[in-house]
C-alpha positions in Angstrom: 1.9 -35.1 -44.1 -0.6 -35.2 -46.6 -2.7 -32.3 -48.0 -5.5 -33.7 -46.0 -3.8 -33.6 -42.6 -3.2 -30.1 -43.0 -6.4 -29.1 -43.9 -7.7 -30.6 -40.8 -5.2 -29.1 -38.6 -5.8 -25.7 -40.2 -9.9 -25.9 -39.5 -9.3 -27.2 -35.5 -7.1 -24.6 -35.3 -9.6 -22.1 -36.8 -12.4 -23.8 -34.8 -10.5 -24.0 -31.2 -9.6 -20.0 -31.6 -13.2 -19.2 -32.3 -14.4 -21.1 -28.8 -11.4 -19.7 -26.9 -12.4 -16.2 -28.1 -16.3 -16.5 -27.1 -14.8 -18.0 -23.6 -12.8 -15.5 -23.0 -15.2 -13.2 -23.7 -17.3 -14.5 -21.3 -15.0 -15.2 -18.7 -13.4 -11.3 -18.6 -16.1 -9.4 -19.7 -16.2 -5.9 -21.8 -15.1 -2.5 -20.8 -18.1 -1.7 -19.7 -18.1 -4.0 -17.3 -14.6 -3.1 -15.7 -16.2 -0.1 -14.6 -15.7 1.1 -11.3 -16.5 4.5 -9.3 -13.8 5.6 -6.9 -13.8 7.4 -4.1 -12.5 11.7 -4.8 -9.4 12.3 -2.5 -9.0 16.1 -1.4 -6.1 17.5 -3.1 -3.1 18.1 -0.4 -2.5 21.6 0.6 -0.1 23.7 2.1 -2.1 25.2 4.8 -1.8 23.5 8.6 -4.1 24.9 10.6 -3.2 26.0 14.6 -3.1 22.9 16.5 -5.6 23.3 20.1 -4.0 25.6 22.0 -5.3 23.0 25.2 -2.5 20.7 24.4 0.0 22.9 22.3 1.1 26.4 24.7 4.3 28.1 26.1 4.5 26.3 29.4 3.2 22.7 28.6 5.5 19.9 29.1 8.0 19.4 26.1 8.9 15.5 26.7 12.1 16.3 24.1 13.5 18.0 27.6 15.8 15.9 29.2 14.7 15.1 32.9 17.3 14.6 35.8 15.2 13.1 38.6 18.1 12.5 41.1 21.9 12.4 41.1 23.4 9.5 39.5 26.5 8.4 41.5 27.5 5.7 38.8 29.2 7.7 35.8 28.9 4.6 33.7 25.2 3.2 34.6 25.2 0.4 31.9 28.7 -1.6 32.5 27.1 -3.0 36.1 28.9 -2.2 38.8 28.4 0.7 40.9 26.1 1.2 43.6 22.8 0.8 43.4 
């Protein structure tokens, strides 16, 4: 390579980083335009308030209870056979 060729490499070089910054800049902006407002969570707490004592009292139904409707005759109900 001569001299010359180098030279001209150095100033497309030079001249191709000077468009791609001003691009860029255009393209992404400045801080101040990455700006955005948020919306302000409540911080969590370790108070629980009473739940409604409408759904939550001492002689509503607890569905964790298990609930015998009738006799089951068939000891083992899911190897079917038995009667039904």
């Amino acid at each position: 390579m001569k001299k010359k060729d180098i030279a001209l490499i150095i100033v497309i070089a030079c001249i191709s980083a000077a468009v791609s910054l001003l691009i860029s800049g255009k393209i992404f902006g400045s801080p101040t335009n990455r700006q955005q407002q948020v919306e302000v969570v409540q911080p969590i707490t370790t108070d629980f308030p009473q739940p409604d004592k409408a759904y939550f009292n001492s002689s509503a139904f607890d569905p964790t209870q298990p609930l015998s409707i009738s006799q089951n005759a068939n000891p083992n109900p899911f190897n079917g056979s038995g009667s039904q």
